[in-house]
PALONU-235091 format. One record per atom (N, C-alpha, C): residue in three letters; x, y, z. Coordinates in steps of 0.05 Angstrom, whole numbers, plus 5000, padded with zeros to 4 digits. Example, Ala and Ser with C-alpha at 12.3 -4.5 7.8 and 13.67 -1.06 7.14 Angstrom:
2
Ala526448865156
Ala524649105156
Ala526449345156
Ser525749555142
Ser527349795143
Ser525850015157
// end
This chain:
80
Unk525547534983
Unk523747375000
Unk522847535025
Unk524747635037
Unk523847825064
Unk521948025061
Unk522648155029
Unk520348405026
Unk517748295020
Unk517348085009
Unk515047935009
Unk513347855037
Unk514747785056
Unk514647575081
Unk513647925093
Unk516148065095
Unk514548325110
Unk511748545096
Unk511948445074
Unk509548565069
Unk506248425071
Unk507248175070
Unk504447965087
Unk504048055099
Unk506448125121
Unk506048015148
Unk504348295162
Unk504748515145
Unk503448815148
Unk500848795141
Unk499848645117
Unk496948645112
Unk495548465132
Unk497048225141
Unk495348025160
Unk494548305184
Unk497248425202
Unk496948565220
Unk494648775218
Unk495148955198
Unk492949165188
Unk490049045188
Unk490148825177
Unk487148705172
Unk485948575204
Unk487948465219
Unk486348375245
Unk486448675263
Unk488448915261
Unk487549075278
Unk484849305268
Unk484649315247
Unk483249515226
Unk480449365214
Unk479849155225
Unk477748975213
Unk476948985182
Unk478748935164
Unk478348885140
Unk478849105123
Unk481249305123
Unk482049465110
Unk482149525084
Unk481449655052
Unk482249545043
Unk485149705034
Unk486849625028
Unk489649695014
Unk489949674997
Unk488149764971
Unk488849784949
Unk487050004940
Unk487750284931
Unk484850424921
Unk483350254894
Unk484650084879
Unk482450024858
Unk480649854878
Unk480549744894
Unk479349454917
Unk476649744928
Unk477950004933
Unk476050154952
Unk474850274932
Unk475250254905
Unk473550464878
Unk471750184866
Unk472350064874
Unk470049834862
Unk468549744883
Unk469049804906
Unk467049834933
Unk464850114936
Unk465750244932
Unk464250534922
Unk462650444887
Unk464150364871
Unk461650394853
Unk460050194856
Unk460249954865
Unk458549734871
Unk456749764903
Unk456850014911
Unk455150184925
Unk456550084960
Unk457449964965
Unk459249894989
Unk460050065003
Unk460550235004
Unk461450445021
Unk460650775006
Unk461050925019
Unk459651185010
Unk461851414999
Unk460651564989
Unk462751764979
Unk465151844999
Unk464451905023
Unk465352075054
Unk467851815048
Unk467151555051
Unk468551345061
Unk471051185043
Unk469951305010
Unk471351364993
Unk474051484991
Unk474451764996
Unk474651924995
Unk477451965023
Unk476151885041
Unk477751825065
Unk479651525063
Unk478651335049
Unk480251055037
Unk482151205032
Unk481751225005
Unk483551344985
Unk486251504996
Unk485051685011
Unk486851925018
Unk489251725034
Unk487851615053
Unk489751465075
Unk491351215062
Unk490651135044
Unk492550905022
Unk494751115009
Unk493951285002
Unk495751334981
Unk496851545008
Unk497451705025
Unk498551785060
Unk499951505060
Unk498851375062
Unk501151075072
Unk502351025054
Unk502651055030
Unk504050995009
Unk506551145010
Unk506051405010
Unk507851665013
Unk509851625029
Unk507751535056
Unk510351545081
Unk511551205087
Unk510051075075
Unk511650805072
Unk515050825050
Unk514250895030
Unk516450835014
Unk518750945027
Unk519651165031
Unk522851265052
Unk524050905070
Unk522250835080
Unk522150755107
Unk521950415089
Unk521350365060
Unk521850155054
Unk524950155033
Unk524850325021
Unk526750425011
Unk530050385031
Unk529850475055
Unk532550465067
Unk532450235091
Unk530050055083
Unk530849755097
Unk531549615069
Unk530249665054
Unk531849545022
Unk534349585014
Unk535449785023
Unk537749875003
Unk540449645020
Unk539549585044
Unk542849335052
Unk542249135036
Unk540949035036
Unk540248805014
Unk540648784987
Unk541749084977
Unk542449154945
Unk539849194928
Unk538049204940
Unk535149204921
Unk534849574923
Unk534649584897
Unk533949914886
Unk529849874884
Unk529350164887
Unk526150144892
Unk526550524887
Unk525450534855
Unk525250794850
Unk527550944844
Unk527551184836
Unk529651334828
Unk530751364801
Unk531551474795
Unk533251514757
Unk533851234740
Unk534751064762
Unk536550904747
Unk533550554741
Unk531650614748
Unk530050464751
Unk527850584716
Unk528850384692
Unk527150404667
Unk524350284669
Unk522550444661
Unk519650324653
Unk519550104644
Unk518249864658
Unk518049704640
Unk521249364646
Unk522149474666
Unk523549324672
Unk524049194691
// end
C-alpha cells in the first residue's frame, strides 16, 4: 500500500510542479505520432523518463527492501 500511496503521491507532485508531464514513454510516443509534440520534444521526453527510471530504481529498491518486498534481481521469474 505505501509503494502505491508514494508513487501517487510523486505523479500528483510532478504534474502540479511540471504542468502536465507525461511519465510514461508509450503516453509521449502516441503524443508525437498523433502530432502533439515534435520530434526535439520527443526525444528529450523519452530520454528524461527513462534518466528517471534509471536513477529512481536504487533509491526505490532500498526504501523497499525493510518492508521485505524484492524489486528486480536473479531471484525475480518472468511472468510472476
Amino acid at each position: 500500500y505505501e509503494e502505491w500511496l508514494a508513487h501517487m503521491a510523486g505523479v500528483i507532485v510532478a504534474d502540479y510542479l511540471c504542468g502536465g508531464p507525461h511519465v510514461n514513454p508509450a503516453v509521449t510516443t502516441a503524443m508525437f505520432v498523433w502530432r502533439k509534440i515534435s520530434l526535439l520534444q520527443w526525444i528529450v521526453y523519452v530520454a528524461a523518463q527513462v534518466a528517471g527510471g534509471i536513477v529512481a530504481f536504487p533509491f526505490v529498491q532500498a526504501l523497499s527492501t525493510p518492508y521485505g518486498v524484492t524489486i528486480g534481481g536473479a531471484g525475480i521469474a518472468a511472468g510472476t
